[in-house]
C-alpha positions as CSV (number, residue, x, y, z in Angstrom):
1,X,0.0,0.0,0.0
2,X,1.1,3.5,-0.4
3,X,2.3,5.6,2.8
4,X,0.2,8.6,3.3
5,X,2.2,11.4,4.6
6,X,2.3,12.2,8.7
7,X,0.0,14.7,9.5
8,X,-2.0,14.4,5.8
9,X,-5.7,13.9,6.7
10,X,-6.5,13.0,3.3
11,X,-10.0,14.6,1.7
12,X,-11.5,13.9,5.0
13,X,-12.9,16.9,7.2
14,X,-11.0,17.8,10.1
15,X,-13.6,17.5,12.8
16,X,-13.0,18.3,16.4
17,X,-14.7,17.5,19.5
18,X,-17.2,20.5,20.5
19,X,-15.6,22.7,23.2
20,X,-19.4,22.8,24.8
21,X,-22.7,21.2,24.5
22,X,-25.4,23.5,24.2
23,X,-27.1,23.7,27.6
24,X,-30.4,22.1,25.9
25,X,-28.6,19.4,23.5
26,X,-28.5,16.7,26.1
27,X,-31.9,17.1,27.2
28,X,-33.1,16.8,24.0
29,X,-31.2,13.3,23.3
30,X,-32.3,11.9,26.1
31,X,-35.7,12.5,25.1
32,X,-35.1,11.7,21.8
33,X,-34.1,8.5,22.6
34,X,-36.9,7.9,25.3
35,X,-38.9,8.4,22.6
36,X,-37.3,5.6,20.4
37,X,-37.7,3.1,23.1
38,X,-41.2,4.1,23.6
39,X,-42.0,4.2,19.9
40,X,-41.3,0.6,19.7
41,X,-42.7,-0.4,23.0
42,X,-46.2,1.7,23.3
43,X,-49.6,0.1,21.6
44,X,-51.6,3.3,22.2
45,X,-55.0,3.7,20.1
46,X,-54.8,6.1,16.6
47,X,-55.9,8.8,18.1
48,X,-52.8,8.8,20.4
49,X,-50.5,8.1,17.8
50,X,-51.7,11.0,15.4
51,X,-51.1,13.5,18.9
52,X,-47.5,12.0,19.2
53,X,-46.8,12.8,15.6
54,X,-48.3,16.4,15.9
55,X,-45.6,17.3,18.7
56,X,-42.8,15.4,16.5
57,X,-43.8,17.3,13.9
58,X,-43.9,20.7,15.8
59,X,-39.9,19.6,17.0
60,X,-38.9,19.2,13.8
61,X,-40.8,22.5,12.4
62,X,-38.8,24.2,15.2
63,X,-35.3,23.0,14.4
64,X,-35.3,23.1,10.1
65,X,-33.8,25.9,8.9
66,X,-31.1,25.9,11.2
67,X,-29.1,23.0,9.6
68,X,-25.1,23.6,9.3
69,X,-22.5,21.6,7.1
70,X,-20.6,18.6,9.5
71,X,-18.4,19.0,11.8
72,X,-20.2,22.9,13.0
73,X,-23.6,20.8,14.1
74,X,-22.8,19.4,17.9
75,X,-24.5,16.2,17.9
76,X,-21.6,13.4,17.6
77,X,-19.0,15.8,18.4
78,X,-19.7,16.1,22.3
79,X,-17.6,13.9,24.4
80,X,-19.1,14.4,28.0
81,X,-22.7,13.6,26.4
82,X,-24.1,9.8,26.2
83,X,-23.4,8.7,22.7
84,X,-21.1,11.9,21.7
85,X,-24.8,13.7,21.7
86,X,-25.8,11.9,18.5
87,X,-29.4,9.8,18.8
88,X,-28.2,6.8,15.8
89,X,-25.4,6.3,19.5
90,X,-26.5,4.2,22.1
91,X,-26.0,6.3,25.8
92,X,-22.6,5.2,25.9
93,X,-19.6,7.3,27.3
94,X,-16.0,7.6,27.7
95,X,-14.6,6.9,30.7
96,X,-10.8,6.1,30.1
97,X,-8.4,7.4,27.4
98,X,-5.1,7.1,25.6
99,X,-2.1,5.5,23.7
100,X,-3.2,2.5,25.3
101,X,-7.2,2.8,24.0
102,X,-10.1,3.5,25.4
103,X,-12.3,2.6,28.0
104,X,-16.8,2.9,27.7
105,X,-19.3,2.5,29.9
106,X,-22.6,2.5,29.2
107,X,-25.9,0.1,28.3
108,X,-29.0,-0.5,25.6
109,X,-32.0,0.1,26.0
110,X,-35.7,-0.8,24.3
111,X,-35.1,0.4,21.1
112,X,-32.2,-1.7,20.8
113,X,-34.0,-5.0,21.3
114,X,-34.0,-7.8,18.3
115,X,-35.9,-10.4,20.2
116,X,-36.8,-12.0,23.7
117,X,-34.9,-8.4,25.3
118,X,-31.6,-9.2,24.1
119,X,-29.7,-6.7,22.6
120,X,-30.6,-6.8,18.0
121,X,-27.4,-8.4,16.7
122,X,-26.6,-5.4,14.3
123,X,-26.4,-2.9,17.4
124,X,-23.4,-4.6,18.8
125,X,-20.8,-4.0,15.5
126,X,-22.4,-0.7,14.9
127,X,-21.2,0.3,18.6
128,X,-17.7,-1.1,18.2
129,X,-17.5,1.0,14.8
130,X,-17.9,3.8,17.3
131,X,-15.4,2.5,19.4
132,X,-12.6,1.5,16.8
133,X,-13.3,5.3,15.9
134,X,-12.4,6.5,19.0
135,X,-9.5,4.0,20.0
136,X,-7.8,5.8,16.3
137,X,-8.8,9.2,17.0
138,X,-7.2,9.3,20.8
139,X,-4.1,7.4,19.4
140,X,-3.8,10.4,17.1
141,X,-4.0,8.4,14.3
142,X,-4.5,10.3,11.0
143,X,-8.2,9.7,9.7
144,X,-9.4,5.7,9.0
145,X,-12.0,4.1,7.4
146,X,-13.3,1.0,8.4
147,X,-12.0,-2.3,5.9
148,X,-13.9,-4.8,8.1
149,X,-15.1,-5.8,11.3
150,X,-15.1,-9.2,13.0
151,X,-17.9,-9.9,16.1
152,X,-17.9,-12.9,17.8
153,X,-21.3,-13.3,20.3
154,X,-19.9,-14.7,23.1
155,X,-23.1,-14.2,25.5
156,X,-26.8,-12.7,24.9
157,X,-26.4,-8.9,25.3
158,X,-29.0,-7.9,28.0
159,X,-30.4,-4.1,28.2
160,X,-30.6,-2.2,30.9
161,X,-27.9,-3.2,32.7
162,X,-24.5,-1.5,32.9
163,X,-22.2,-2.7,30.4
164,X,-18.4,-2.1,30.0
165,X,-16.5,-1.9,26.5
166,X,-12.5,-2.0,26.1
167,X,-10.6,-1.3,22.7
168,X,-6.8,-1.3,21.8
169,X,-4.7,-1.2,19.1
170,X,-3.0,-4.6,18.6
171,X,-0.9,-3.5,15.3
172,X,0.1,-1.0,12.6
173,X,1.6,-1.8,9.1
174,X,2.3,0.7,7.5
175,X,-1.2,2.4,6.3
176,X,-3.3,-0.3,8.3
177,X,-4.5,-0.1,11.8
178,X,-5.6,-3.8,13.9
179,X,-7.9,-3.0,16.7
180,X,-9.0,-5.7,19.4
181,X,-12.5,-5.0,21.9
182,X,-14.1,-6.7,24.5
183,X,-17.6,-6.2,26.0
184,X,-18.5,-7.0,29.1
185,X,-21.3,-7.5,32.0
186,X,-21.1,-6.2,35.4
187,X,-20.3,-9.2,37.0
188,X,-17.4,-9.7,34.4
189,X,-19.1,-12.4,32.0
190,X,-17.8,-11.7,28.3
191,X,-20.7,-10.8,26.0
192,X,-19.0,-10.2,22.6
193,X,-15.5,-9.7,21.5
194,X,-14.4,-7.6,18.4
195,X,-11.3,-7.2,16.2
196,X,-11.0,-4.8,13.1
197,X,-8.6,-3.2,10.5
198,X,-8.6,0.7,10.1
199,X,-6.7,2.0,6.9
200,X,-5.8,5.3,7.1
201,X,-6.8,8.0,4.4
202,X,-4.2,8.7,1.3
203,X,-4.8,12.4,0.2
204,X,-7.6,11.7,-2.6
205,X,-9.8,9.6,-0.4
206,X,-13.0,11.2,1.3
């Protein structure tokens, strides 16, 4: 593979972490995602329904026309929120970080559910995308892009329970970055285990 250049991000933006939430941006996540897990949990009559839509509608009236290119918008850029601030996260945050990776705490919830309150198979590698993000970005790792990710299922994921999440990088060649994550219970029983490969950005590549 070609080397890319120390420091080159390649044609991908540089985005930062937000200096500060906006006081109201949290609120509104967590109720954004309340709502998710009630919209999939709740068998209320039409009539209710057609009222919940009104108010959704009346949020969303409020907030178009203030839309803002990526990487000026807060959500997914704030690190002391659940989830960065972004709904698509599960309430996940960060709780240790460095060379050595990265440390998250954090559980599912309703909306995540695939069957018999387990957590939905598709949740789990979307999360440790997330993670394998982070684990690059706080080992100042010029900007990746995912080439694959591995999950193995070691135990049903439960919700609402506290979870734990470690990430590390295991290797670098040259323009490719190996990452290894476990998640795990409270009680310490392995739930899934994750390994990836990151390659990082030549100059022409968004």
């Amino acid at each position: 593979m070609t080397e890319t250049a120390p420091g080159v991000r390649g044609g991908f933006p540089d985005i930062k972490p937000a200096d500060h939430a906006p006081p109201g941006l949290g609120r509104f996540v967590a109720a954004m995602r309340r709502l998710q897990d009630l919209t999939v949990a709740s068998n209320p009559d039409s009539a209710a329904w057609s009222a919940a839509a009104r108010h959704v509608e009346e949020a969303c009236a409020l907030l178009d026309g203030h839309q803002v290119p990526e990487g000026v918008a807060p959500a997914g850029r704030v690190i002391e929120l659940p989830g960065l601030g972004h709904p698509l996260l599960p309430p996940w945050t960060v709780t240790d970080s460095g060379p050595d990776g990265v440390t998250m705490a954090g559980h599912f919830s309703r909306s995540h559910v695939g069957g018999n309150n387990a957590v939905h198979g598709g949740m789990i590698p979307l999360f440790y995308d997330w993670l394998f993000g982070m684990v690059v970005s706080t080992a100042g790792t010029p900007p990746t892009r995912t080439a694959y990710l591995h999950v193995d299922y070691r135990n049903i994921t439960p919700i609402d329970e506290p979870l734990t999440a470690r990430g590390h990088i295991t290797d670098i060649e040259g323009r490719k970055v190996l990452i290894s994550a476990t998640m795990t219970a409270a009680d310490g029983t392995l739930l899934t285990e994750a390994n990836g490969l990151m390659v990082r950005l030549l100059p022409h590549q968004p």
